[in-house]
C-alpha positions in Angstrom: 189.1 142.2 56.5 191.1 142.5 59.5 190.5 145.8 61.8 194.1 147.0 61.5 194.5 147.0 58.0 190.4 148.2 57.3 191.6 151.1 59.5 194.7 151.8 57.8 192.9 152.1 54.6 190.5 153.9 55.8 192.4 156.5 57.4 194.6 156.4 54.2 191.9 157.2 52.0 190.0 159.6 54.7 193.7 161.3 54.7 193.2 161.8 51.1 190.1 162.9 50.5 190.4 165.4 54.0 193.8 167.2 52.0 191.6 166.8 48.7 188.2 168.1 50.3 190.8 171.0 51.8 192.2 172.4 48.7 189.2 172.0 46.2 187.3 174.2 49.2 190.3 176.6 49.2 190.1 177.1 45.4 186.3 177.6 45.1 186.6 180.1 47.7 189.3 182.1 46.8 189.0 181.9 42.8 185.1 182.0 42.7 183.2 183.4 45.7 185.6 185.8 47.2 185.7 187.6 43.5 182.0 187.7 43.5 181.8 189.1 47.0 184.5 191.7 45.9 186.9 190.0 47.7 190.6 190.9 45.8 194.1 190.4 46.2 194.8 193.9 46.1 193.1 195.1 49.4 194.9 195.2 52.9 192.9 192.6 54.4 193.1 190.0 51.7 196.2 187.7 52.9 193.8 188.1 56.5 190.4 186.3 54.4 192.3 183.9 53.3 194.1 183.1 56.4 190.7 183.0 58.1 188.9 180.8 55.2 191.8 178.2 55.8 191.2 178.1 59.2 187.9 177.7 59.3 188.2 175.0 56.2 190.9 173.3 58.8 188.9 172.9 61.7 185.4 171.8 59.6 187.4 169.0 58.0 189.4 168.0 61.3 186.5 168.1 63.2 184.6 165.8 60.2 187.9 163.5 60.7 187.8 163.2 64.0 184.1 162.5 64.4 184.1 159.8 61.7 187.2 157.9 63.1 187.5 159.3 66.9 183.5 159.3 67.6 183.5 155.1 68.1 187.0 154.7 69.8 185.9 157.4 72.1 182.5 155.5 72.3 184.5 151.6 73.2 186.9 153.3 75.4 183.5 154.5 77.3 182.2 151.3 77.5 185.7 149.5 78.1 186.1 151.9 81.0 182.7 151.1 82.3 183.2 147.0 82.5 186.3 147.7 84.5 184.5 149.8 86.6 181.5 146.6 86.8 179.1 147.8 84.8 178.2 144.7 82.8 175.2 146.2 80.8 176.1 147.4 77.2 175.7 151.5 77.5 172.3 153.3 76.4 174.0 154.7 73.3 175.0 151.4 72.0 171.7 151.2 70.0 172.7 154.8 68.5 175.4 152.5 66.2 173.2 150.6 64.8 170.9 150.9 61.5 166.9 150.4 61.4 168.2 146.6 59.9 170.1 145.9 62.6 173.4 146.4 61.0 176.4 148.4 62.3 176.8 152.3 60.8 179.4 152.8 58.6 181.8 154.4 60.7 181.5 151.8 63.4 181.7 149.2 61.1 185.6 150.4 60.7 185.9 148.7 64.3 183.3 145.3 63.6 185.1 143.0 65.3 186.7 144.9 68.5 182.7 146.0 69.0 181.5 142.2 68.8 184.3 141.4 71.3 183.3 143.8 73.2 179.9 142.9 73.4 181.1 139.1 74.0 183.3 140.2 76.7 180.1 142.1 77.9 177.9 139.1 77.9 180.4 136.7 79.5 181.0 138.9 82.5 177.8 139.5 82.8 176.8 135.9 83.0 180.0 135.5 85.3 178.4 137.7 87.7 175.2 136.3 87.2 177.0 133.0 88.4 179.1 134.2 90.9 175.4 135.8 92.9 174.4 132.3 91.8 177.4 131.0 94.1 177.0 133.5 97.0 173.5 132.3 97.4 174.6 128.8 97.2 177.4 129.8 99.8 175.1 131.2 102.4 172.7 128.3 101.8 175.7 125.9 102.4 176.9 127.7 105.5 173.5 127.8 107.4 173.6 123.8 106.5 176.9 123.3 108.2 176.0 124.6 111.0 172.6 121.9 110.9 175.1 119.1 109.6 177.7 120.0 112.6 175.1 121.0 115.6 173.2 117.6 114.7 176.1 115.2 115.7 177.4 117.9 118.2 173.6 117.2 120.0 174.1 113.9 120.6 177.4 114.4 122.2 176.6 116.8 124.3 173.2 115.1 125.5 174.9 111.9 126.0 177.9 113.1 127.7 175.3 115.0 130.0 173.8 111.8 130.9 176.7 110.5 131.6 177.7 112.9 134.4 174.4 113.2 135.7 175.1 112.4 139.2 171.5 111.4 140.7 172.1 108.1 138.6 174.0 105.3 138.4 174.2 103.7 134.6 175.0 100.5 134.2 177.6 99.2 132.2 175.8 98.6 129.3 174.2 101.5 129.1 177.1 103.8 130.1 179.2 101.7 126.7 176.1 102.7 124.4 176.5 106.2 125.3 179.8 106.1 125.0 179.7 104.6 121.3 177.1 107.0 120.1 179.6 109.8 121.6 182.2 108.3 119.5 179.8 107.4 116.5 179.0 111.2 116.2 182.3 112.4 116.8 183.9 110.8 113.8 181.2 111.8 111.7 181.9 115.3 113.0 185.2 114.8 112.2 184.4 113.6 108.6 182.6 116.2 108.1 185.4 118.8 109.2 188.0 116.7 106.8 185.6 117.1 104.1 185.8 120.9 104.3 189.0 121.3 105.3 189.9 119.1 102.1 187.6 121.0 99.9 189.6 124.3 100.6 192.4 122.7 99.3 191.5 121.3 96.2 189.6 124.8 95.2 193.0 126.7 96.5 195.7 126.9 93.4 198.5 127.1 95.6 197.3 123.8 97.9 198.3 120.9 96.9 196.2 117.6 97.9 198.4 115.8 99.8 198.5 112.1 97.6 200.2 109.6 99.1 199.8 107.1 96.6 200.2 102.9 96.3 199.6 99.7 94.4 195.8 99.0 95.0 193.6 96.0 94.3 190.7 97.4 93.2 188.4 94.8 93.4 188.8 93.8 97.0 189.1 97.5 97.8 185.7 98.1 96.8 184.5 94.9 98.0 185.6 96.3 101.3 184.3 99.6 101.2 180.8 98.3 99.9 181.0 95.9 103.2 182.0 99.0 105.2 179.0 101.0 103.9 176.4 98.4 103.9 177.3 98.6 107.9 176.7 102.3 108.2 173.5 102.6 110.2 172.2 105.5 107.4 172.4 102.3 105.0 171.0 99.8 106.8 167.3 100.0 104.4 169.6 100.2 101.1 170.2 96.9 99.3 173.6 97.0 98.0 175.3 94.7 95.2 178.4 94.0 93.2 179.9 92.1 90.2 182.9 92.3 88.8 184.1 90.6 85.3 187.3 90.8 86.8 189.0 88.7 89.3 192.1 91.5 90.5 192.2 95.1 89.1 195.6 97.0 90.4 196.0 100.8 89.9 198.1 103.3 91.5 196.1 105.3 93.8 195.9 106.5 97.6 194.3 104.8 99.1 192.4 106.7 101.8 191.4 109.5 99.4 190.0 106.7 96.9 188.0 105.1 99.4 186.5 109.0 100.8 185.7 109.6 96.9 184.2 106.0 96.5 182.4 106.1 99.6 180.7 109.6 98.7 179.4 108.0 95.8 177.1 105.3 97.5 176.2 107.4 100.2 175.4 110.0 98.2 172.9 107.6 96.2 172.2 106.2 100.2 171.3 110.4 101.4 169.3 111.5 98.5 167.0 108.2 97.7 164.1 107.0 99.4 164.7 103.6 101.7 164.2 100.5 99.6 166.7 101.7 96.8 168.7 98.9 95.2 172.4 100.0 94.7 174.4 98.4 92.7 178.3 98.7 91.4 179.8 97.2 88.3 183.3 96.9 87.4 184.9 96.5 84.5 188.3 97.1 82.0 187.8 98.7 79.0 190.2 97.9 75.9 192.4 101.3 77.3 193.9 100.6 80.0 190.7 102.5 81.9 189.0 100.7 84.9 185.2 101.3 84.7 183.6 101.6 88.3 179.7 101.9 87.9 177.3 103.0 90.4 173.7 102.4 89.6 170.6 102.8 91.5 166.8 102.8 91.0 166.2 105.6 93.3 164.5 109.1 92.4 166.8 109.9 90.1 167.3 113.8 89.2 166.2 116.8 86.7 168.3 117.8 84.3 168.7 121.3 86.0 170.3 119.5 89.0 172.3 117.2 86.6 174.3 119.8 84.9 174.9 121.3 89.1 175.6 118.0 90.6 179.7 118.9 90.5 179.4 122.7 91.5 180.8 123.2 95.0 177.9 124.3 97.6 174.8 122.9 95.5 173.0 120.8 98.2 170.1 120.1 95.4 166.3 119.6 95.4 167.2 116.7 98.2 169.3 119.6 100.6 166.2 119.6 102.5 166.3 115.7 103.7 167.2 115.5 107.3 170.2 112.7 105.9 171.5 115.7 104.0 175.7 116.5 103.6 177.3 119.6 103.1 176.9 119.9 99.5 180.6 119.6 99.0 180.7 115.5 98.7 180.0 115.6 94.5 182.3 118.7 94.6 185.1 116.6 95.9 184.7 113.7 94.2 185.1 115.0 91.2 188.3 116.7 92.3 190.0 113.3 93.6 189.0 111.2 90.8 190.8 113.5 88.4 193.7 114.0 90.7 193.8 109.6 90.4 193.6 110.9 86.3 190.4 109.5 85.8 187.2 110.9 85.5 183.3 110.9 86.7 180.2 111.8 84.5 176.8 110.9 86.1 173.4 110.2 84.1 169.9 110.2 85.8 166.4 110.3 84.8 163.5 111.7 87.0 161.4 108.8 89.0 164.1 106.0 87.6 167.5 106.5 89.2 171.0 107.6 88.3 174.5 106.1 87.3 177.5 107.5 88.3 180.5 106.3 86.4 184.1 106.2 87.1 187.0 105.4 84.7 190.7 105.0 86.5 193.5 104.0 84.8 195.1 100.8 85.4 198.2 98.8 85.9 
């Protein structure tokens, strides 16, 4: 039975029997004891005992009424007020409406579900704030690694570009275009690393929008390229990497340059976190709806279940945030977040000591 109409019956019938209660009370009283305490209707101060009996019967049966319909909307308006104040723990008096078995008293029972949403609403904020300490930590954990990520590349400039204007000698030309490239080199991974945040902010931001600029796409030399492209990234260069493809051309709309970033996190992210001499390989295929099926396997580490179920959150680095190779702990975060902008979606499976498989469906042309 619903809590409205439970309550209007109940108050019905606890009208009822509170008028009822009142009068039978009223008619003992004045018809049986006040007669045997001498109490009659012909002395001065009779209208006055009976005035004062009513009273008194008034404010014992209000007082009843109140308790036995006020008492628990007095005591989930306490504990409402306290979860908007933060208090997520259920109040010490919430075991005081409950039975030896375990079941509600029968006054609180009037209110059974509003007390178990209560309590649900209790539970989920405090696991939400349980989650959101879960994130802070995360957060400070994944700002101390920017700085390492950032100040790693930033090194390199700044030591080469010392060398460079080192006055007391003379580089040759060689020399001076190796510097040079490695300046470059860590430059634009600095600056990958800056787009990656910058381009995290806005996909967790409601009122950003990412800015898709989007175009007919071959899929299969797109990939063929990007797998050439990361095969040549020095970070790669111990990583086997493979492809095959049961199709010849696969077009989809899609832009371009955020398809490759989110593709490209993918195998680097099975390049970061795996030892060197881990086969990757990528699969492609078309299901029978319209879907493109991207598949990146390797044979790697692989991962626990607890990191599994975090691999998407933003800021988790993972058991592997502490390899020198490590990212920002956004890549998976952002991935995610492009692929379903394309209207696709990414699911990953792994298994401790025997690798992981990311997989990517995209619709199709």
């Amino acid at each position: 039975m619903r809590t409205k109409l439970r309550f209007s019956l109940h108050f019905v019938i606890g009208l009822i029997a509170w008028m009822f209660g009142l009068g039978l009370t009223m008619l003992l009283l004045v018809d049986f004891l006040f007669p045997l305490l001498g109490i009659v209707e012909d002395e001065g101060y009779y209208d006055l005992f009976v005035l004062g009996v009513f009273v008194l019967n008034i404010t014992g049966y209000s007082l009843v009424f109140a308790w036995y319909f006020g008492g628990p909307l007095r005591f989930m308006m306490s504990w409402i007020a306290a979860l908007s104040n933060g208090k997520v723990e259920p109040p010490e008096t919430v075991t005081g409406i409950f039975k030896r078995n375990h079941k509600l008293k029968a006054r609180y029972r009037l209110y059974n579900e509003l007390i178990a949403n209560i309590t649900t609403l209790s539970g989920s904020l405090k696991q939400a704030e349980l989650e959101r300490s879960k994130l802070e930590e995360n957060k400070k954990e994944w700002l101390a690694g920017i700085s390492h990520d950032l100040k790693t590349p930033l090194t390199y400039v700044t030591g080469y570009s010392a060398l460079l204007l080192n006055e007391e000698y003379t580089w040759s030309g060689e020399e001076r275009r190796t510097f040079l490239q490695e300046i470059q080199s860590k430059g634009q991974h600095m600056e990958e690393l800056i787009s990656d945040i910058n381009l995290s902010f806005q996909i967790n931001h409601s009122h950003a929008s990412l800015p898709m600029q989007t175009g007919t796409v071959d899929l299969i030399g797109f990939v063929q390229r990007l797998i050439a492209d990361v095969a040549n990234d020095p970070r790669a260069a111990a990583y086997p990497l493979s492809m095959d493809s049961e199709e010849q051309r696969l077009e989809l709309l899609a832009d371009e340059k955020l398809l490759y970033r989110a593709l490209q996190n993918v195998l680097l992210n099975a390049v970061i976190h795996n030892p060197e001499g881990t086969s990757i390989h990528v699969t492609i295929r078309k299901d029978g709806h319209g879907f493109a099926e991207i598949t990146v396997t390797d044979d790697g580490q692989g991962m626990d279940e607890h990191m599994l179920n975090h691999l998407f959150h933003k800021y988790y680095r993972g058991a592997a945030a502490e390899s020198p190779k490590r990212g920002l702990g956004l890549g998976l975060s952002i991935v995610k977040s492009l692929i379903l902008a394309h209207g696709g979606t990414l699911t990953a499976e792994s298994e401790v000591s025997k690798g992981s498989s990311f997989h990517i469906r995209l619709p199709v042309l």
